[in-house]
N, CA, C and O atoms as a GROMACS GRO file, in nm:
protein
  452
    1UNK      N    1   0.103  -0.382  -0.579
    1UNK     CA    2   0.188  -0.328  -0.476
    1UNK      C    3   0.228  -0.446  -0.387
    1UNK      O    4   0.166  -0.482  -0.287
    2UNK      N    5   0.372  -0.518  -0.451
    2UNK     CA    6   0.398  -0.621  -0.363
    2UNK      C    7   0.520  -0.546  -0.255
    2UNK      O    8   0.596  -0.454  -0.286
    3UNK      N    9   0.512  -0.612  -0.128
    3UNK     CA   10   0.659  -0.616  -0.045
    3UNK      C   11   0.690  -0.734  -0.062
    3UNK      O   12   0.588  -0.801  -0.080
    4UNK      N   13   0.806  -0.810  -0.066
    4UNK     CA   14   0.824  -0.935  -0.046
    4UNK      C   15   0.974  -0.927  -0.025
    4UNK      O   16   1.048  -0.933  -0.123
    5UNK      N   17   1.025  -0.913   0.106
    5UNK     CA   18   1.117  -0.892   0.167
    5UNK      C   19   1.231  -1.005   0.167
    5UNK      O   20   1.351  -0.984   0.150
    6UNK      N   21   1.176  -1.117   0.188
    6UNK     CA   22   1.256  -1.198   0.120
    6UNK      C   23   1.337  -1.205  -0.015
    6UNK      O   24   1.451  -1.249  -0.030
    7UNK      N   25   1.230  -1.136  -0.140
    7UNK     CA   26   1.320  -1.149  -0.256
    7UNK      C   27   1.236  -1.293  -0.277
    7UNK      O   28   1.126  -1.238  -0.273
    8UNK      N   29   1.213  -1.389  -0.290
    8UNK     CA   30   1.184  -1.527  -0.352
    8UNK      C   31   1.041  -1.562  -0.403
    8UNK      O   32   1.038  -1.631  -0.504
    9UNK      N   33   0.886  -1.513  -0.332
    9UNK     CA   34   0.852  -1.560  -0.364
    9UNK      C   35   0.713  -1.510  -0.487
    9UNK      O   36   0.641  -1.579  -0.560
   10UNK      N   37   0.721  -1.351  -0.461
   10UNK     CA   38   0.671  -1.295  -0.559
   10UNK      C   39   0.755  -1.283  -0.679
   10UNK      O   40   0.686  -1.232  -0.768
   11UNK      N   41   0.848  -1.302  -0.712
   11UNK     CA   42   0.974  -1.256  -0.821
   11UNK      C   43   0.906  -1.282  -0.941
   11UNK      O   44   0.926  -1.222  -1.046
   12UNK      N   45   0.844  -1.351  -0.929
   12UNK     CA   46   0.696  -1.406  -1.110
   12UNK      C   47   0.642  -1.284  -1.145
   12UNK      O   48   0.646  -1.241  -1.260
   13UNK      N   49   0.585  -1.219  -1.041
   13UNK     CA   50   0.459  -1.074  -1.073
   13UNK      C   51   0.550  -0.995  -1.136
   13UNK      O   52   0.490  -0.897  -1.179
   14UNK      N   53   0.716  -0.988  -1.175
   14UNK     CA   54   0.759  -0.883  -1.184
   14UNK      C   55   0.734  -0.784  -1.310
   14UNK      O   56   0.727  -0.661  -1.306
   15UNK      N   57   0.723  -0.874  -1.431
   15UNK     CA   58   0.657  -0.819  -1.544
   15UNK      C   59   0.519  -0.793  -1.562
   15UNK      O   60   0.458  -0.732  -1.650
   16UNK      N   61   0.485  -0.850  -1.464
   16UNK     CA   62   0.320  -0.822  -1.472
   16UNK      C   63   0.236  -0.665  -1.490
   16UNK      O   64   0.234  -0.584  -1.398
   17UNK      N   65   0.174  -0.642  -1.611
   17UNK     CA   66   0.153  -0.534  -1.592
   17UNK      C   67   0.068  -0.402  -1.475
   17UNK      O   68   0.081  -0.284  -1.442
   18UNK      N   69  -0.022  -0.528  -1.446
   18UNK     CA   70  -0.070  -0.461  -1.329
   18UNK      C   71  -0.016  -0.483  -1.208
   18UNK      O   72  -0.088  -0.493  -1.108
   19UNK      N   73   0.122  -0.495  -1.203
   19UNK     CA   74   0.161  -0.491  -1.068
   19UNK      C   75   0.280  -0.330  -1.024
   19UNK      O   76   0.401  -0.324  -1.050
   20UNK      N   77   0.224  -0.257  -0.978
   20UNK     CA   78   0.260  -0.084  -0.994
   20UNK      C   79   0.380  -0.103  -0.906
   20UNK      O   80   0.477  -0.028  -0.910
   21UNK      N   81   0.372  -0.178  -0.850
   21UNK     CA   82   0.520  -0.151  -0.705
   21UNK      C   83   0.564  -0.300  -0.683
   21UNK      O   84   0.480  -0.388  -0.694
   22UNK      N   85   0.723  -0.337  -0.645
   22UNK     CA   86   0.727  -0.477  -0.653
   22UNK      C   87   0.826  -0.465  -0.582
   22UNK      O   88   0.914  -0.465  -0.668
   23UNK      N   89   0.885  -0.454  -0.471
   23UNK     CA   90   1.023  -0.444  -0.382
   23UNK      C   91   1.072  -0.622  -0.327
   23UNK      O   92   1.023  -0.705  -0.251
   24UNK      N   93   1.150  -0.618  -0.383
   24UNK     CA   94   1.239  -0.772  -0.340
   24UNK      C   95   1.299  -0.788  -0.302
   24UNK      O   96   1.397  -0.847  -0.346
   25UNK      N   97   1.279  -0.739  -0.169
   25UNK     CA   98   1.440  -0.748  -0.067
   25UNK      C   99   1.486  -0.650  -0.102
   25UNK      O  100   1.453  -0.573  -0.192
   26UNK      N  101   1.628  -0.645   0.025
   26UNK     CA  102   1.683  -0.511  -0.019
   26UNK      C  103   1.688  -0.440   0.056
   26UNK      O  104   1.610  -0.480   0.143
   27UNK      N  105   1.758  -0.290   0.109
   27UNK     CA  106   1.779  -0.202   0.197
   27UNK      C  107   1.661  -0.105   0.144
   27UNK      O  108   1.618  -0.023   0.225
   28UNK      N  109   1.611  -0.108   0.022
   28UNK     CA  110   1.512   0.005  -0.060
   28UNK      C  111   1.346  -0.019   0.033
   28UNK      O  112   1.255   0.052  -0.011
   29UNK      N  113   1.319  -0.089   0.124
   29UNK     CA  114   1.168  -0.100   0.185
   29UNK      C  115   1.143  -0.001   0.171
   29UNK      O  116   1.067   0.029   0.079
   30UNK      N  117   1.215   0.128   0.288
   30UNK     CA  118   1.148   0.239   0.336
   30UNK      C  119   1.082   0.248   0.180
   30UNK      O  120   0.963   0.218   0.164
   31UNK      N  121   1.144   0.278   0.096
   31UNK     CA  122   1.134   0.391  -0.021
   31UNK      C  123   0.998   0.301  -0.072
   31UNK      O  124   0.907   0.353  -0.136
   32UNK      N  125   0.999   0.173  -0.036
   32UNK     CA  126   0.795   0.126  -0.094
   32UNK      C  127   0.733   0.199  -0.047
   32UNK      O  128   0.662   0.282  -0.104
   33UNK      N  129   0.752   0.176   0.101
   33UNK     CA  130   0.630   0.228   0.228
   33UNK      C  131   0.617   0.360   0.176
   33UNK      O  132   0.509   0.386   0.123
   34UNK      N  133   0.707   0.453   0.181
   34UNK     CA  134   0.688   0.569   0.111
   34UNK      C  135   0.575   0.576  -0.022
   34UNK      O  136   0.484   0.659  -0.022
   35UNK      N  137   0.594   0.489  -0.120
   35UNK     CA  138   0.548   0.517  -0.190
   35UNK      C  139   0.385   0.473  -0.233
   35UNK      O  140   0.323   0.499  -0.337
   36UNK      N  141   0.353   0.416  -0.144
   36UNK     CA  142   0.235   0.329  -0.064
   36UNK      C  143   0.161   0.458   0.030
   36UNK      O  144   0.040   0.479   0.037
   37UNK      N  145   0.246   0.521   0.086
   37UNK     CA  146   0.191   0.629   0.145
   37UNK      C  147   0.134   0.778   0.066
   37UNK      O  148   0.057   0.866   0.108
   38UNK      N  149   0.220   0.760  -0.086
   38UNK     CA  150   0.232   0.867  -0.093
   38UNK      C  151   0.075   0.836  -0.227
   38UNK      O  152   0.000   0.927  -0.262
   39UNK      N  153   0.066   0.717  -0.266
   39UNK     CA  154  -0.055   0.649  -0.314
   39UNK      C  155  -0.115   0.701  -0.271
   39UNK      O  156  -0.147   0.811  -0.316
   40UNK      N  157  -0.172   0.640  -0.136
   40UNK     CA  158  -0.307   0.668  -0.044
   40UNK      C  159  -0.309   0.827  -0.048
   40UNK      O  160  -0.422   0.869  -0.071
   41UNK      N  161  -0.236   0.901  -0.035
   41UNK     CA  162  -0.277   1.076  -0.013
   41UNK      C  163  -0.308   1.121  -0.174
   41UNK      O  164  -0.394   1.203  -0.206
   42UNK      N  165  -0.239   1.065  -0.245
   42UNK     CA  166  -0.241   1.118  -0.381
   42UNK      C  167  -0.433   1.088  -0.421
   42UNK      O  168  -0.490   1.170  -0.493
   43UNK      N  169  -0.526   0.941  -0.353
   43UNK     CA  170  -0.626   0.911  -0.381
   43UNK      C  171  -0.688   1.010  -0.272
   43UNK      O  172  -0.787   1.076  -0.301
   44UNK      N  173  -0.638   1.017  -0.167
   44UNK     CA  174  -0.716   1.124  -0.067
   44UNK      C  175  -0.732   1.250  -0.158
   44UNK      O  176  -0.845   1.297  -0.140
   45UNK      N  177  -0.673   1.308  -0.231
   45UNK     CA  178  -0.700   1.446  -0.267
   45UNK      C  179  -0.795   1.406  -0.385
   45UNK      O  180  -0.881   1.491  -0.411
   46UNK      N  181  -0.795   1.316  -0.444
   46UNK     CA  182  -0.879   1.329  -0.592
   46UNK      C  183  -0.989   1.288  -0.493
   46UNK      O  184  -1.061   1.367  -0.554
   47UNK      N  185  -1.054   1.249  -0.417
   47UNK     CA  186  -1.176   1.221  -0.326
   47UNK      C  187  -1.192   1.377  -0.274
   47UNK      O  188  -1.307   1.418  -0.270
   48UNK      N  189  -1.090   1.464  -0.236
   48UNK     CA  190  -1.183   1.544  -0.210
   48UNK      C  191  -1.188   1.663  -0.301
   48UNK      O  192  -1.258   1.764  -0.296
   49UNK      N  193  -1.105   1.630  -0.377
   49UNK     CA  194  -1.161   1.725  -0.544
   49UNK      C  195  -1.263   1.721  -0.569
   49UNK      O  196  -1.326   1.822  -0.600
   50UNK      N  197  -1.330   1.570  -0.561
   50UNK     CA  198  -1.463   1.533  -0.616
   50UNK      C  199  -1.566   1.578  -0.500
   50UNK      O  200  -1.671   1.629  -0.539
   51UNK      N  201  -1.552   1.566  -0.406
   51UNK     CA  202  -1.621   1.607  -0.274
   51UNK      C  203  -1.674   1.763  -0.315
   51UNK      O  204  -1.791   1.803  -0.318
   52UNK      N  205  -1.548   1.840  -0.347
   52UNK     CA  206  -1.599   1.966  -0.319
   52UNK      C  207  -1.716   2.009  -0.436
   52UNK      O  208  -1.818   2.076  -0.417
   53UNK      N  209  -1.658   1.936  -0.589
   53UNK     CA  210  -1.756   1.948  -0.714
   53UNK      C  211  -1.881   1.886  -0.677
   53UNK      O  212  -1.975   1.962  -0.651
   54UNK      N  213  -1.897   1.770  -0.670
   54UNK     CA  214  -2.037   1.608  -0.652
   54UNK      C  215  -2.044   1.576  -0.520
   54UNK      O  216  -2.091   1.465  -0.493
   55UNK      N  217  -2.011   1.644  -0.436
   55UNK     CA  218  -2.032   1.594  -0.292
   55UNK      C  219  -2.012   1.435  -0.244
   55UNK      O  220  -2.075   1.376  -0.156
   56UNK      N  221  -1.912   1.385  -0.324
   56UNK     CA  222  -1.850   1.240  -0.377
   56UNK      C  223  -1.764   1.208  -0.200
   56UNK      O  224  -1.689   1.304  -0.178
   57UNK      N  225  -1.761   1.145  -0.127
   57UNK     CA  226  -1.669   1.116   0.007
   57UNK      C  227  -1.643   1.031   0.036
   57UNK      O  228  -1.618   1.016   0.156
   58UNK      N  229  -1.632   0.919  -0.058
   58UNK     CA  230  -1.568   0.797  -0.109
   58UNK      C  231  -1.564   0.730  -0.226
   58UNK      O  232  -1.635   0.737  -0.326
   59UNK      N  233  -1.408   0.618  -0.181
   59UNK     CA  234  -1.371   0.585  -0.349
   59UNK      C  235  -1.428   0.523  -0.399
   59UNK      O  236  -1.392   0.527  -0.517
   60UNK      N  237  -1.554   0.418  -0.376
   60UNK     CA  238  -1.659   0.342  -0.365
   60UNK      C  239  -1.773   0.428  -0.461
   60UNK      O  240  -1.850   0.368  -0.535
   61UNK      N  241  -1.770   0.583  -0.447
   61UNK     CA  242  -1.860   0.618  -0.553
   61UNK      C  243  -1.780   0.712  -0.568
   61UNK      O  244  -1.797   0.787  -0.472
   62UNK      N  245  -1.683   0.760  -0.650
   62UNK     CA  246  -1.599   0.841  -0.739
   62UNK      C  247  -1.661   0.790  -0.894
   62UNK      O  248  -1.735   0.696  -0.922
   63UNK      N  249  -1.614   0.864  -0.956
   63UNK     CA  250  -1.639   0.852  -1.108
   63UNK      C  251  -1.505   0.864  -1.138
   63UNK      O  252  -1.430   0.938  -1.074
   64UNK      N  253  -1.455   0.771  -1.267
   64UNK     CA  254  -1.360   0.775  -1.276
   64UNK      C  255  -1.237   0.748  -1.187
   64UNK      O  256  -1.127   0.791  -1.219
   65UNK      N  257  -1.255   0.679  -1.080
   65UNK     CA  258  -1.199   0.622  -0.967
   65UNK      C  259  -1.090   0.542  -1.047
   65UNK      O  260  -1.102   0.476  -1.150
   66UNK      N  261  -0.951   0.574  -0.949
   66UNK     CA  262  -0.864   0.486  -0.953
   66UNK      C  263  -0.856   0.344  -0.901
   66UNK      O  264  -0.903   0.313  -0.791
   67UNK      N  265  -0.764   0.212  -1.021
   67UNK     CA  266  -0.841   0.084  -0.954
   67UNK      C  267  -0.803   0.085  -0.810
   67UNK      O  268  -0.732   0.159  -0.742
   68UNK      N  269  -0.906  -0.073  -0.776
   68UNK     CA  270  -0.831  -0.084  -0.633
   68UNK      C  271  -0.683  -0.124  -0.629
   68UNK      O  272  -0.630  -0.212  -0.696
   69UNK      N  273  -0.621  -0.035  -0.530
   69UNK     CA  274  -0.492  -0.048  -0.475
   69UNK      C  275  -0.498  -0.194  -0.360
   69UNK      O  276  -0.567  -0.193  -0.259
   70UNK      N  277  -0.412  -0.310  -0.402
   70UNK     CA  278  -0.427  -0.394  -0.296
   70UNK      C  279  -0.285  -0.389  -0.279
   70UNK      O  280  -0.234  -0.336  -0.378
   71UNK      N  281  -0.210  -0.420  -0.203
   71UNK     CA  282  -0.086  -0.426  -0.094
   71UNK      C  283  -0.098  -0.570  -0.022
   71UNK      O  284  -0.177  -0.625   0.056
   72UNK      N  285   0.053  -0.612  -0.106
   72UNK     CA  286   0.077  -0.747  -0.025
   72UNK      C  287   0.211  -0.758   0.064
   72UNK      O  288   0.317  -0.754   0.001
   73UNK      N  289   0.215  -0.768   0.173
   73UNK     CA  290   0.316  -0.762   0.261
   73UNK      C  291   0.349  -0.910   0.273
   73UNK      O  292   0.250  -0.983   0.266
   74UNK      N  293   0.471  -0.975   0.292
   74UNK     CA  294   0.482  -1.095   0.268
   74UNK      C  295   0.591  -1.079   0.409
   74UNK      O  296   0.626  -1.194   0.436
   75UNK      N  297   0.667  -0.965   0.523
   75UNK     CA  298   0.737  -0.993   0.601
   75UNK      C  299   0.711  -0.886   0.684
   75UNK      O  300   0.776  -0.794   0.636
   76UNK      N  301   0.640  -0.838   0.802
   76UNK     CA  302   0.646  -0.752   0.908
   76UNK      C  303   0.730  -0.710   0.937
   76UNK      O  304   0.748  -0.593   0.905
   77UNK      N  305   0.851  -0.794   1.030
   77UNK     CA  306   0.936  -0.774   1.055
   77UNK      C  307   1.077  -0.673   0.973
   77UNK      O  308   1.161  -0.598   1.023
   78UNK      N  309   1.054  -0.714   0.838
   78UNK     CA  310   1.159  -0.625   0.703
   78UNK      C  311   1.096  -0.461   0.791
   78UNK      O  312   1.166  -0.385   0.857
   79UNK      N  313   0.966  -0.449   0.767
   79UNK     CA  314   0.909  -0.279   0.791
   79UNK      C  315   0.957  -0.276   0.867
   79UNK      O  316   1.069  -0.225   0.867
   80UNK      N  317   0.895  -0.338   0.997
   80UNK     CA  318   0.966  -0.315   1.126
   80UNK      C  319   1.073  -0.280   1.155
   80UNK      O  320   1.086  -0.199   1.246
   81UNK      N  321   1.200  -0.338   1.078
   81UNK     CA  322   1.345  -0.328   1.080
   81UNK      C  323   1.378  -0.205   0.980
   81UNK      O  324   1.498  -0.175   0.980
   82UNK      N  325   1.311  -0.142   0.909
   82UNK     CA  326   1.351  -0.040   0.808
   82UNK      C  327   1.310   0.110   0.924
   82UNK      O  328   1.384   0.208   0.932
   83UNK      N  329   1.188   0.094   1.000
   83UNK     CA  330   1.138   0.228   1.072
   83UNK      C  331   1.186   0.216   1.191
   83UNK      O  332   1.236   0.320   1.234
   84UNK      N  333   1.189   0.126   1.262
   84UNK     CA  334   1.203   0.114   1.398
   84UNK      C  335   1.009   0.087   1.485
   84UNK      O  336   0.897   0.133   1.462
   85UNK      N  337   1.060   0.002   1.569
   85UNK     CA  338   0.910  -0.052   1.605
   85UNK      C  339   0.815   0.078   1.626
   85UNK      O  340   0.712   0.071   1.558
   86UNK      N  341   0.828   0.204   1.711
   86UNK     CA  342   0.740   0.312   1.690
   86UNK      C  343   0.692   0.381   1.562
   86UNK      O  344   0.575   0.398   1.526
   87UNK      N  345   0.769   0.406   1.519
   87UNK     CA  346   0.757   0.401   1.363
   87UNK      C  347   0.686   0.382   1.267
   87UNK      O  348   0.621   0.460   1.198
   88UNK      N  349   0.710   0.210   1.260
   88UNK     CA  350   0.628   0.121   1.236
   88UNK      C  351   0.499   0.123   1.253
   88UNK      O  352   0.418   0.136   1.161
   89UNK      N  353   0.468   0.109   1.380
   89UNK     CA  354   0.329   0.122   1.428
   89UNK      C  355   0.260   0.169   1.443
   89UNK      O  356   0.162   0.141   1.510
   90UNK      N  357   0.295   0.298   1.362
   90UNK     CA  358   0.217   0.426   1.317
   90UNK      C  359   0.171   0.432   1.212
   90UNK      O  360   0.056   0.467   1.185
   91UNK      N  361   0.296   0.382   1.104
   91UNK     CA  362   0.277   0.343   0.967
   91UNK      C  363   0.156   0.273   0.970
   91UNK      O  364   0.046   0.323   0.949
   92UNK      N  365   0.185   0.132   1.003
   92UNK     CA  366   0.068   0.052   0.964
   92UNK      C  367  -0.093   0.092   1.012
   92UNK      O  368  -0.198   0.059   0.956
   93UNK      N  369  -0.068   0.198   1.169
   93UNK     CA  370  -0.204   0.236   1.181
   93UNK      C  371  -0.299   0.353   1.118
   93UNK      O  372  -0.418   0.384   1.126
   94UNK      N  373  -0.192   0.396   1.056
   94UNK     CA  374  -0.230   0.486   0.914
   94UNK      C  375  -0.288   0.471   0.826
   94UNK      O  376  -0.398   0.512   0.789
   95UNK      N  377  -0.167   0.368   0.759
   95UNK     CA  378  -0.267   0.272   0.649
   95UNK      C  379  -0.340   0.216   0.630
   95UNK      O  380  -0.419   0.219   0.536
   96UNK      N  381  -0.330   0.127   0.746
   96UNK     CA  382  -0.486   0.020   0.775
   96UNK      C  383  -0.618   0.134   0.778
   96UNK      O  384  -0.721   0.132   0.710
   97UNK      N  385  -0.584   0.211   0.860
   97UNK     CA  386  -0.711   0.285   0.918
   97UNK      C  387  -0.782   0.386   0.799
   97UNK      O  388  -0.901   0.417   0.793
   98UNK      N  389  -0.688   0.420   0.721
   98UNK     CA  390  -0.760   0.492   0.580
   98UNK      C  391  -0.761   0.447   0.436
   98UNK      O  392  -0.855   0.480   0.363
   99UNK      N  393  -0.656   0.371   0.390
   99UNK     CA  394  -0.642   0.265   0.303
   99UNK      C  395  -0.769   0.207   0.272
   99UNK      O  396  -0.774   0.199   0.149
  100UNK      N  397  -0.869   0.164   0.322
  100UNK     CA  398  -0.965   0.138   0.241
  100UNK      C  399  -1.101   0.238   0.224
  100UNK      O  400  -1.202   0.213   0.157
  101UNK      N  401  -1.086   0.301   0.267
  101UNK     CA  402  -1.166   0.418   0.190
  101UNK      C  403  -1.106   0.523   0.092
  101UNK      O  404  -1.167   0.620   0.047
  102UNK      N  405  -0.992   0.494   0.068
  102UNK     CA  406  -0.927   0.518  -0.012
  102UNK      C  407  -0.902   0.434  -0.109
  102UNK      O  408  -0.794   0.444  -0.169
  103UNK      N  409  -0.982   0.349  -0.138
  103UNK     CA  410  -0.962   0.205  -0.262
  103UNK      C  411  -0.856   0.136  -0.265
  103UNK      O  412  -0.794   0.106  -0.367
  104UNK      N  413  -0.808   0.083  -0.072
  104UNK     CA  414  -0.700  -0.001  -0.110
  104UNK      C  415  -0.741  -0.143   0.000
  104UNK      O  416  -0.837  -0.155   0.077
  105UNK      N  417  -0.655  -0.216  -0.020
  105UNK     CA  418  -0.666  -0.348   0.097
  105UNK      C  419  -0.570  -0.396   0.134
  105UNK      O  420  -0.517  -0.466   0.047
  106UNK      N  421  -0.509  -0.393   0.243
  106UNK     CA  422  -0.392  -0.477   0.277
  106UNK      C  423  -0.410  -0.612   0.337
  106UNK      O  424  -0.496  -0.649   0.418
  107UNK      N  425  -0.288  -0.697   0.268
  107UNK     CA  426  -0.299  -0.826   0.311
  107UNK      C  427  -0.144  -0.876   0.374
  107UNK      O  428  -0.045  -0.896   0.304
  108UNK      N  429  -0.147  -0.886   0.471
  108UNK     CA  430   0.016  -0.988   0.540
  108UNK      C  431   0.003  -1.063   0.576
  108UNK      O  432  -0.068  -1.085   0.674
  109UNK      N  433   0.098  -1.181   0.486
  109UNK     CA  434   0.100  -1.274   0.483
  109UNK      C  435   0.240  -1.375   0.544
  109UNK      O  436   0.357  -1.353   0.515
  110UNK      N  437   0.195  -1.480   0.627
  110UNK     CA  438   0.289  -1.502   0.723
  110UNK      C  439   0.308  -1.658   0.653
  110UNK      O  440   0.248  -1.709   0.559
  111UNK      N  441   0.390  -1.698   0.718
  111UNK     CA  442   0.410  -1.880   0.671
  111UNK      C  443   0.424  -1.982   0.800
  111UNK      O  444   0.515  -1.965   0.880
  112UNK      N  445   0.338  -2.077   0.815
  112UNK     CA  446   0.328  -2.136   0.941
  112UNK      C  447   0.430  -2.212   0.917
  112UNK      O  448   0.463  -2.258   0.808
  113UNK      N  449   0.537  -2.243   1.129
  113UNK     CA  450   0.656  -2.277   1.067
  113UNK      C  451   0.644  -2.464   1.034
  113UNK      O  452   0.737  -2.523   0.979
   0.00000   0.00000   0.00000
């Protein structure tokens, strides 16, 4: 699950098979974030499928667990500019805040100038 808003410097991963999401620039962000969101709920429900059978309440001990989801953000600002800063800052406190108990990790990555 790459963002790379620029377009330039993930463009290698694109055939890669394990890479599930790959947005390169473009007016299409929202429609990652979306689908990054819609990840994380899709792993929220098989956690509590398993919850209600094995008393299972994380992805850490699921059986049959989906891999880890990692998320690479390569430009803030692109999100930022696709939601609007409130928006935004909901998004990310969403994700951050359940994303890894949900078997994922986010990483943003900046470039010193």
């Amino acid at each position: 699950w790459i963002i790379d808003s620029k377009g330039i410097d993930w463009g290698i991963w694109k055939n890669e098979a394990h890479v599930k999401l790959l947005h390169l620039g473009g007016e299409n962000v929202k429609d990652a974030m979306e689908k990054i969101t819609e990840e994380r709920v899709r792993r929220g429900k098989l956690i509590e499928e398993q919850q209600a059978s094995t008393g299972v309440r994380s992805w850490a001990k699921m059986k049959n667990r989906p891999p880890l989801m990692v998320v690479i953000v390569t430009e803030l600002t692109a999100l930022q500019g696709a939601l609007g800063k409130a928006a935004f800052e909901q998004w990310m406190a969403e994700e951050l805040t359940q994303m890894r108990a949900f078997g994922g990790l986010f990483f943003v990555l900046s470039r010193m100038p």
